[in-house]
Structure formats: structure tokens, C-alpha cells
KOLKOLLO-483780 format. One record per residue (C-alpha): residue number from 1; chain; x, y, z. Coordinates in nm, 3 decimals. Layout:
SITE   nr  kette        X        Y        Z
SITE  NUM      A        X        Y        Z
...
//
This chain:
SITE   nr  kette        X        Y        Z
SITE    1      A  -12.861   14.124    7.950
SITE    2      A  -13.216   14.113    7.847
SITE    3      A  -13.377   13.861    8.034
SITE    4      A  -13.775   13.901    7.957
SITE    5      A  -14.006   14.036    7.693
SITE    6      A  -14.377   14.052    7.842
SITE    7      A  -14.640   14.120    7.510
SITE    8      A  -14.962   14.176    7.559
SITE    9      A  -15.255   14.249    7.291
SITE   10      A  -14.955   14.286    7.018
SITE   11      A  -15.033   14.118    6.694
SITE   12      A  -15.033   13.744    6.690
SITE   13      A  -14.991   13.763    7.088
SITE   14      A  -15.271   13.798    7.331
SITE   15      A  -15.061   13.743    7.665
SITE   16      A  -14.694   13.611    7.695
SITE   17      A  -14.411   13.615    7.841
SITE   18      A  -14.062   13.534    7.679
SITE   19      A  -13.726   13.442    7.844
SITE   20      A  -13.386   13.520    7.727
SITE   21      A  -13.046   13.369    7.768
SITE   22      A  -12.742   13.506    7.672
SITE   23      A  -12.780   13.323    7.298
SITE   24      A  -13.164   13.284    7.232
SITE   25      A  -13.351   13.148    6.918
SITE   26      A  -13.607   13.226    6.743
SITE   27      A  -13.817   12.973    6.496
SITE   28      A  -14.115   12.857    6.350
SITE   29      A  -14.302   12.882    6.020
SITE   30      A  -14.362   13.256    5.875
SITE   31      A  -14.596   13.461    6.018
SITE   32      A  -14.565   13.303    6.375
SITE   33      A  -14.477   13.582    6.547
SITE   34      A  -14.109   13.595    6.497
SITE   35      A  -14.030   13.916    6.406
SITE   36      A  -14.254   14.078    6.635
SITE   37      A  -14.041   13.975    6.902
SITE   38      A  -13.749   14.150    6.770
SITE   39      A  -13.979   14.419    6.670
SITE   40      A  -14.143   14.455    7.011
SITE   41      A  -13.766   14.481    7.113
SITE   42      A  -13.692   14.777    6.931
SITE   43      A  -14.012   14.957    7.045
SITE   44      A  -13.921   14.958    7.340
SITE   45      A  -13.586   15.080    7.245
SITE   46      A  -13.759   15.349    7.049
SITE   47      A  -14.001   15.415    7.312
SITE   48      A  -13.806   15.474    7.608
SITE   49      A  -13.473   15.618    7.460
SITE   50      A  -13.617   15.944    7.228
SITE   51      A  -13.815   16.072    7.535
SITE   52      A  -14.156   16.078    7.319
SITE   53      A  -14.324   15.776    7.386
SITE   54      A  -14.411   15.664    7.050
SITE   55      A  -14.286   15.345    6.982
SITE   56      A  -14.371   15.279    6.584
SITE   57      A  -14.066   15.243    6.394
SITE   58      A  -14.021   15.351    6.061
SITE   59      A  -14.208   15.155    5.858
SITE   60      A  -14.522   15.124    6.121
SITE   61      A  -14.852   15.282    6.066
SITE   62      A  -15.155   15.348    6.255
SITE   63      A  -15.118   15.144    6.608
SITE   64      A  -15.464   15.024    6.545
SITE   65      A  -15.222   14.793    6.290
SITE   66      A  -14.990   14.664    6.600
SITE   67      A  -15.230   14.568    6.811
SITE   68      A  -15.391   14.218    6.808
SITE   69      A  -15.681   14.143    6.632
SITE   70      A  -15.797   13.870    6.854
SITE   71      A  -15.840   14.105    7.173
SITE   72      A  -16.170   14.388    7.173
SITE   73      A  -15.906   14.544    7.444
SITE   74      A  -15.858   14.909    7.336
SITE   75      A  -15.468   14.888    7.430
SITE   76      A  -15.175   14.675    7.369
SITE   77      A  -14.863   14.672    7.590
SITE   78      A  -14.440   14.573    7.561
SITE   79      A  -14.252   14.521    7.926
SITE   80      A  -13.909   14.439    7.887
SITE   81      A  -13.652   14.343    8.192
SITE   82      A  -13.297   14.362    8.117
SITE   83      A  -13.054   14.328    8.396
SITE   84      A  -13.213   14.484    8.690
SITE   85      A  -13.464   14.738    8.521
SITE   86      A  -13.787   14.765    8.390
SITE   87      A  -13.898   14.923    8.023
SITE   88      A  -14.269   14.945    7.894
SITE   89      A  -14.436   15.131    7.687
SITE   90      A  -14.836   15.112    7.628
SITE   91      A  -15.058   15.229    7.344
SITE   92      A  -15.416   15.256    7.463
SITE   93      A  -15.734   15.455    7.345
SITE   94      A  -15.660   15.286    7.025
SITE   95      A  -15.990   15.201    6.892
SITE   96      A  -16.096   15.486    6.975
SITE   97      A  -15.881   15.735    6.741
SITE   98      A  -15.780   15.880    7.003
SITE   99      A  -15.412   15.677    7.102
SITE  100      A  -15.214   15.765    7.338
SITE  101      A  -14.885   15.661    7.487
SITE  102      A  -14.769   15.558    7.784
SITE  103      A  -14.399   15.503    7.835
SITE  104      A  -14.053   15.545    8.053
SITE  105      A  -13.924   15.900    8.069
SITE  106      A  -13.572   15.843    7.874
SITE  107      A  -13.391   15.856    8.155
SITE  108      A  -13.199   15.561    8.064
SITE  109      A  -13.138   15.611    7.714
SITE  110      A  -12.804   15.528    7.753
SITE  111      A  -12.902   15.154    7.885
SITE  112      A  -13.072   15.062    7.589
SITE  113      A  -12.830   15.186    7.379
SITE  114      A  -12.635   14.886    7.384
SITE  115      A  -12.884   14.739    7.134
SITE  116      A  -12.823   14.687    6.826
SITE  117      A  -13.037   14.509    6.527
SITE  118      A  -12.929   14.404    6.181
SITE  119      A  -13.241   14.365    5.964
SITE  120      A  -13.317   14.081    5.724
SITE  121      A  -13.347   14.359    5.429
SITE  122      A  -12.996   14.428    5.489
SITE  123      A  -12.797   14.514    5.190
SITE  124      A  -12.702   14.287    4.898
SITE  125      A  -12.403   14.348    4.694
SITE  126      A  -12.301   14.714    4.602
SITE  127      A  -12.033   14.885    4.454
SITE  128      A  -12.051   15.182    4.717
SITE  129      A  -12.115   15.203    5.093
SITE  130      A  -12.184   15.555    5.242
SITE  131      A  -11.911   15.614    5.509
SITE  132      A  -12.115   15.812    5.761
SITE  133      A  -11.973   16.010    6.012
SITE  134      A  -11.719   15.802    6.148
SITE  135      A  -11.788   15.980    6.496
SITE  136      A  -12.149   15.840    6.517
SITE  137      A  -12.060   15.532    6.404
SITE  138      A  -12.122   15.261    6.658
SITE  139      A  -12.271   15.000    6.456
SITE  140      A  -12.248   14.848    6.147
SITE  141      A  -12.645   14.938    6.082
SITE  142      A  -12.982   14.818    6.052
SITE  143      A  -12.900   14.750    5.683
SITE  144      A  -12.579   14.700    5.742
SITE  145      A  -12.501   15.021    5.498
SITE  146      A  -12.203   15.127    5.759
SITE  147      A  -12.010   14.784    5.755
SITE  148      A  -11.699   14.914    5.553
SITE  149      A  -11.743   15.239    5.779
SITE  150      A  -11.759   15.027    6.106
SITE  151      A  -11.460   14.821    5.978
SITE  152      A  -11.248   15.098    5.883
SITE  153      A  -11.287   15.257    6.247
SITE  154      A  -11.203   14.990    6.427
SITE  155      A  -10.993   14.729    6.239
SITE  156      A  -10.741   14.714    6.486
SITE  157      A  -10.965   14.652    6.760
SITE  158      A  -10.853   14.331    6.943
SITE  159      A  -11.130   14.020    6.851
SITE  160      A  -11.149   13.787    7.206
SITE  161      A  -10.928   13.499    7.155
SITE  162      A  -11.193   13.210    7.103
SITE  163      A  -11.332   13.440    6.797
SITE  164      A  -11.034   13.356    6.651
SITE  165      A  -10.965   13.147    6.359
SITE  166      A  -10.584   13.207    6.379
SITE  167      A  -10.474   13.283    6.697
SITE  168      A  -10.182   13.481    6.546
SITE  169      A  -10.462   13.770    6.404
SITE  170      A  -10.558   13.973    6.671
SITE  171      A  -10.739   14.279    6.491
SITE  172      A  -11.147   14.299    6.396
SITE  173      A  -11.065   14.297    6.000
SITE  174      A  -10.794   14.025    5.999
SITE  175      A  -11.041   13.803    6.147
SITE  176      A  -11.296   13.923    5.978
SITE  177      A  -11.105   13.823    5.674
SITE  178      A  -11.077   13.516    5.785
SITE  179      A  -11.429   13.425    5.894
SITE  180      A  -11.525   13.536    5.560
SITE  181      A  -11.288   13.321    5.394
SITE  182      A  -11.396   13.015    5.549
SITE  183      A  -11.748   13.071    5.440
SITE  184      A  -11.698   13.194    5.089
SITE  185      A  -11.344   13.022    4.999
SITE  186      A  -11.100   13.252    5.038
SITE  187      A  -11.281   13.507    4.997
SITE  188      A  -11.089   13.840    5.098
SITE  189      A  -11.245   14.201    5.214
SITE  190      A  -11.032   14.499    5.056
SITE  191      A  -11.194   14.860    5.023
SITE  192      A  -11.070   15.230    4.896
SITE  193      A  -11.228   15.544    5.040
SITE  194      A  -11.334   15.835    4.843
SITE  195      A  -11.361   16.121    5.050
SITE  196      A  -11.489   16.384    4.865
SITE  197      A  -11.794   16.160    4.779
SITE  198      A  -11.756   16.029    5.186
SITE  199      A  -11.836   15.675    5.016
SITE  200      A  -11.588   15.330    5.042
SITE  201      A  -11.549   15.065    4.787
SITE  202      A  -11.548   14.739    4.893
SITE  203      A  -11.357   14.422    4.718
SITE  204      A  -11.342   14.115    4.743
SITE  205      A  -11.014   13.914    4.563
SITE  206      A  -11.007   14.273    4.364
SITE  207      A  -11.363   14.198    4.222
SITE  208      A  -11.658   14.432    4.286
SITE  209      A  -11.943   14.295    4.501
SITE  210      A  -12.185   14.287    4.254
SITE  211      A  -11.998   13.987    4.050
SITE  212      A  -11.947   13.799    4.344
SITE  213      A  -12.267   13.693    4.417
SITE  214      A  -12.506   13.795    4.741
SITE  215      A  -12.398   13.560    5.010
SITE  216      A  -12.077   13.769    5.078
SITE  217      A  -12.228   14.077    5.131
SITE  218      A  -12.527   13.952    5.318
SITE  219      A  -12.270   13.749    5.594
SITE  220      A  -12.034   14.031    5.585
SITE  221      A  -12.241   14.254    5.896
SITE  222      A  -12.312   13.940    6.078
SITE  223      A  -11.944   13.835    6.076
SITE  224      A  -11.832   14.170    6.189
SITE  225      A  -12.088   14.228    6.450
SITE  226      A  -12.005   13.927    6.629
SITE  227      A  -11.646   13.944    6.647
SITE  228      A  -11.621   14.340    6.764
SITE  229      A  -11.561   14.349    7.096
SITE  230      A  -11.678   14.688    7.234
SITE  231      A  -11.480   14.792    7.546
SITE  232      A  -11.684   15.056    7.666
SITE  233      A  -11.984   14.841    7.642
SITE  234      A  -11.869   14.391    7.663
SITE  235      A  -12.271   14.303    7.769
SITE  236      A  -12.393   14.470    7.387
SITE  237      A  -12.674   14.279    7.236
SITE  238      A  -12.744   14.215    6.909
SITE  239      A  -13.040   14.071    6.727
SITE  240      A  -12.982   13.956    6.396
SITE  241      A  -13.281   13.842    6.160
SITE  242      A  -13.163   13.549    5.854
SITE  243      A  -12.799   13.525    5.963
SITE  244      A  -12.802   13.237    5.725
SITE  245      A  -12.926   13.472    5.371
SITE  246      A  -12.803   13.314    5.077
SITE  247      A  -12.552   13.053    5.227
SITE  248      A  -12.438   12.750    5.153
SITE  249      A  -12.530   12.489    5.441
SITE  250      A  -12.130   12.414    5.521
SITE  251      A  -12.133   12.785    5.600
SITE  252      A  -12.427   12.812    5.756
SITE  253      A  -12.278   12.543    6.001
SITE  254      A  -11.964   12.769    6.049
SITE  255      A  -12.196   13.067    6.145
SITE  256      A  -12.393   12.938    6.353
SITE  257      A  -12.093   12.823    6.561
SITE  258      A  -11.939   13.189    6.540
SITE  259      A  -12.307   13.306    6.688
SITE  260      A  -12.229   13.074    6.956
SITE  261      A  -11.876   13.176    7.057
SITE  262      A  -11.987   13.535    7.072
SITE  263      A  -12.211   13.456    7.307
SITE  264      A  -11.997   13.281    7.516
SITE  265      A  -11.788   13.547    7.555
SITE  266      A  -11.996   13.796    7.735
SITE  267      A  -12.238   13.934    7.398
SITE  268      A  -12.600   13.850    7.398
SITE  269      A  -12.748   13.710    7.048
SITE  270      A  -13.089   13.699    6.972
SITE  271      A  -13.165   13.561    6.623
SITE  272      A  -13.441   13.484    6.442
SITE  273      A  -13.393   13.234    6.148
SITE  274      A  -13.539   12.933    5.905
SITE  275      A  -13.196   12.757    5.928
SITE  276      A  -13.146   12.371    6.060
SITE  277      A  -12.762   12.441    5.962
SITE  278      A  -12.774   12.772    6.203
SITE  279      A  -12.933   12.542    6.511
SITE  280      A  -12.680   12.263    6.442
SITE  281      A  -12.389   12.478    6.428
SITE  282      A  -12.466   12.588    6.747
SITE  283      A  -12.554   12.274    6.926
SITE  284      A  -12.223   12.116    6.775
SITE  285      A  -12.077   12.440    6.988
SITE  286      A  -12.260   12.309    7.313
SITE  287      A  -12.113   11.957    7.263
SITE  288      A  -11.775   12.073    7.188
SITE  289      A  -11.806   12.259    7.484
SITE  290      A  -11.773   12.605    7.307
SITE  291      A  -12.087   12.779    7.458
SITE  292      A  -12.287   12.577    7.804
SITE  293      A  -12.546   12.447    7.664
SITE  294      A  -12.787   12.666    7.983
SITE  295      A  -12.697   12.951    7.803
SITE  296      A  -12.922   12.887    7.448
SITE  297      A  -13.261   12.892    7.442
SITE  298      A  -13.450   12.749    7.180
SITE  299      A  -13.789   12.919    7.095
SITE  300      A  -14.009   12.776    6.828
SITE  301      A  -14.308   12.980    6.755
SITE  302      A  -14.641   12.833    6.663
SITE  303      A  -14.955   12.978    6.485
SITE  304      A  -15.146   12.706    6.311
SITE  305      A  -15.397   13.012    6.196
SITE  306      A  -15.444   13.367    6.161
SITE  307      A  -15.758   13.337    6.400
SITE  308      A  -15.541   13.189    6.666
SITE  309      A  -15.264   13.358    6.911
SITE  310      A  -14.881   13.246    6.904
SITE  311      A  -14.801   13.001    7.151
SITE  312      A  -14.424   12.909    7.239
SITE  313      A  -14.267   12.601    7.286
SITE  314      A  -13.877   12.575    7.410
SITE  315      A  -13.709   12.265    7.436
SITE  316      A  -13.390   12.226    7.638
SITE  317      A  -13.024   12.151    7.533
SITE  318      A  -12.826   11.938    7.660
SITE  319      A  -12.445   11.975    7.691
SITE  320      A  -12.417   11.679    7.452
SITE  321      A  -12.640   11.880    7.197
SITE  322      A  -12.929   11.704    7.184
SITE  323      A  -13.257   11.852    7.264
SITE  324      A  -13.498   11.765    7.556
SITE  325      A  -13.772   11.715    7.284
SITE  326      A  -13.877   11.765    6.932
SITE  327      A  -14.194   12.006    6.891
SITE  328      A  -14.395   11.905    6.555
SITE  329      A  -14.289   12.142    6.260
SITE  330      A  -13.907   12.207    6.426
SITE  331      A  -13.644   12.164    6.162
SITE  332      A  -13.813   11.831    6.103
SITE  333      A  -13.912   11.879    5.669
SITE  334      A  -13.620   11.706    5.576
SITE  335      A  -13.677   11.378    5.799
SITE  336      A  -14.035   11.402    5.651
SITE  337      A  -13.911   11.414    5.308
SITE  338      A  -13.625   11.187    5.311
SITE  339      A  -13.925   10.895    5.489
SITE  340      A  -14.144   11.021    5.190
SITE  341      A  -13.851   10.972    4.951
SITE  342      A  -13.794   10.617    5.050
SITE  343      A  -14.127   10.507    5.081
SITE  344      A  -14.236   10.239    4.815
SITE  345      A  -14.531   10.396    4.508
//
């Protein structure tokens, strides 16, 4: 389990360090410093598991760009801790031209591995998914391109019994189905595969994604990811940005309490999202008793300008799913409009 991301000099963050439970958080207005968590994540990942030392992913640029504004420091730094090692990787010389990098030897690719990342740009409806090669397929993707791929693999692997909806269903697509169907009514997954284009077809009720709206297809890879239970691997950790993308609050709720039942049972979420539905859903979970309530963290992010750093703020839950205290700006909009709303012209 990843347990701490130290950032230093990164963007929006001049020096801090983060702690992670087995379900952890992340909120706060745009451009807080959200995403750079998750993105500092997968640096690391990058970093220490392709043996070169360059952590920019695909869609970084210089890492003059990466590293914080608010710092003359030539050099910017990621440390994570997850179980009981130790990955960094450090850019320095960066003002300079002349960057280098400084970073773990890939020695333990295979320990980082386990991470896995589904991106807020993540597919919308289409007609066609690209099927991959099913024997590199561990994931459902960044995008989540490979979900029908994923699905098709291992449909009849057996979901963890308090994932289920019906206890009777014991394979990933039957509950998948019905996960699906709760949040879209009745809403049921189908798909063909054409192999000579090595592409699937995905249905839902017999109709083509793209006249079925976008919330299906965006919940689809979240639904799936949480329910697979990988054998080889039970501690795998996934970060998933907007699990709530185009959904209706009810089912926003219904995720958010799926997030918290795969943690419970052994997989580490990290999240980042906008969603008062996704929090509730998951402190109804604590008070139910579904997830202990020392196993969430709640991060909320704060930048009040672009000259300032990110500080964090992380009130506690309690097992009756209340919080230990209310930062200003968390999930509190609609209290402040409904007091607006009521107050006399």
C-alpha cells in the first residue's frame, strides 16, 4: 500500500508531505494541486520502472514546466513510500538547460506495477473498442480503451462477496452488469468481437453507445476496476480521476459506496473528484459499517492564488460518518446557496 507521497519544488507545492490510507481523497477547487498528486504518482511509476530516469509522461514538456514557480531552487523532487520501500526520482540542473535525472535503478519494476490509473479524459461513448493483445492486458487503461478487452478476459473471475449486488452472481461481468444497472436503470453490457479488425462492440439493451448517452461509458472502467479482484496481485491500487463524469447524484451515491467496499476488501483507491455525492456515498459506507472509517482519508487541497503554494487540510471521519471538521470551501456551495436562496430581497 502506498502510504506517503513527499513533493518538493513540484508545481503548486514547495514542500509537503501526503499520507495515504487504504481509500484516500482528493478535493478542492481546480487548479489546487489535485492532479499533480496523482501525476507525481505516476512519475514515479514512470521513473523507477523503465530503468531511464525520466519521469515526464506523455503529455509533459520541458521539466522547467513541472517544477514550481515559487522556488529559485534549480531542482524539484517526488519520494514515494509504499509498503516498506522507498521510490524517488529528482530533476535538477533545470534552470540551467542542462536537466538531469536522478532516480531508482528499476530494480523493482515489478512493485510498482501494481498501479494502475484511469484518467479523467477517459473515453466517452463509441461504437468500437480496440481489443489489444489480450496477453498484455492487465488493465482496463488509462482511457479506459481496453474495458470490453479487460472484461472479455476475465468475466468469470470471481468478484469478493461484499462487491456483490446479488450474492447469487459470482463472475466480474455479471456484477458488472449489475452495478451498471443500478446506476443507469437497467442498463445491460453486451459486446461482439470482430477479429479480423481485433476490435469489440459494445451494447447496451442492444443499443450502440453512442445513443445512450455518456454517463454509461464513462462509469463503465470505474465499475469494472473496482470489482476485479486480481489474484496474483489483492494489494493493486488504483487512482481514478472524476469517478462521478456525467452522473446523476443517486448514482453518484451508489459509486461512491462501491469505491468504498473495494477498499475494504484489501484494494487501495485514490481518487480525485468535485463530487459531494462521491464523499457521502462513502461516509454512508463508514456508518453502515461497510469500510472503518480509519481507513479514508479526506484531503482537501487549497490554493487561494497562483502566487501561493498548496496547503492541505484533512479532516477525520468518524465511524458514524461525520467529519472531525468542516474546512471553508469543502462541499459546502450548496449550504451557501440554499442560505442565499432563503434569505429575504
Amino acid at each position: 500500500m502506498i502510504t506517503e507521497l513527499k513533493l518538493k519544488n513540484f508545481k503548486s507545492f514547495l514542500e509537503r508531505t501526503i499520507a495515504f490510507s487504504p481509500l484516500t481523497v482528493l478535493t478542492g477547487m481546480n487548479g489546487s494541486g489535485k492532479s499533480s498528486v496523482i501525476q507525481a504518482i505516476r512519475m514515479i511509476q514512470k521513473s523507477c520502472g523503465d530503468g531511464y530516469g525520466d519521469p515526464r509522461l506523455d503529455d509533459h514538456v520541458l521539466p522547467n514546466k513541472l517544477k514550481s514557480k515559487l522556488t529559485k531552487e534549480n531542482r524539484y523532487s517526488l519520494i514515494l513510500k509504499k509498503d516498506s520501500e522507498t521510490y524517488s526520482t529528482e530533476v535538477n540542473g533545470i534552470e540551467s538547460g542542462a536537466y538531469g535525472f536522478i532516480h531508482d535503478d528499476g530494480k523493482r519494476k515489478s512493485d510498482l506495477a501494481c498501479i494502475s490509473y484511469i484518467s479523467a479524459d477517459r473515453y466517452g461513448p463509441k461504437n468500437q473498442l480496440p481489443a489489444g493483445n489480450a496477453n498484455e492486458i492487465s488493465d482496463v487503461g488509462i482511457y479506459g480503451e481496453y474495458v470490453i478487452a479487460f472484461l472479455d478476459k476475465f468475466q468469470y473471475s470471481k468478484v469478493p462477496e461484499r462487491l456483490r449486488l446479488k450474492q447469487e452472481d459470482e463472475n466480474l461481468l455479471d456484477n458488472a452488469n449489475s452495478w451498471l444497472s443500478l446506476i443507469a436503470k437497467d442498463s445491460i453490457l453486451s459486446y461482439e468481437k470482430n477479429q479480423s479488425l481485433n476490435v469489440y462492440y459494445p451494447l447496451y439493451n442492444g443499443i450502440v453507445p453512442t445513443e445512450t448517452g455518456y454517463g454509461i461509458s464513462f462509469t463503465l472502467p470505474v465499475i469494472v476496476s473496482l470489482l476485479y479482484a486480481d489474484e496474483k496481485n489483492s494489494e493493486r491500487v488504483i487512482m481514478i480521476e472524476n469517478p462521478e463524469s456525467h452522473l446523476h447524484p443517486a448514482a453518484q451515491a451508489e459509486i461512491g459506496k462501491l469505491i468504498a467496499l473495494a477498499a475494504a476488501n484489501g484494494k487501495q483507491v485514490i481518487i480525485e473528484t468535485h463530487s459531494d455525492h462521491i464523499m457521502d456515498g462513502i461516509r454512508i459506507a463508514a456508518k453502515q459499517g461497510k469500510i472503518d472509517a480509519h481507513d479514508v482519508k479526506f484531503h482537501f487541497l487549497r490554493r487561494d492564488s497562483f502566487e501561493e503554494e498548496t496547503t492541505v487540510e484533512t479532516p477525520e471521519l468518524n465511524q458514524d460518518g461525520k467529519l472531525s471538521f468542516w474546512p471553508e470551501g469543502f462541499f459546502d456551495q450548496g449550504l451557501k446557496d440554499k442560505a442565499l436562496l432563503a434569505r429575504k430581497m
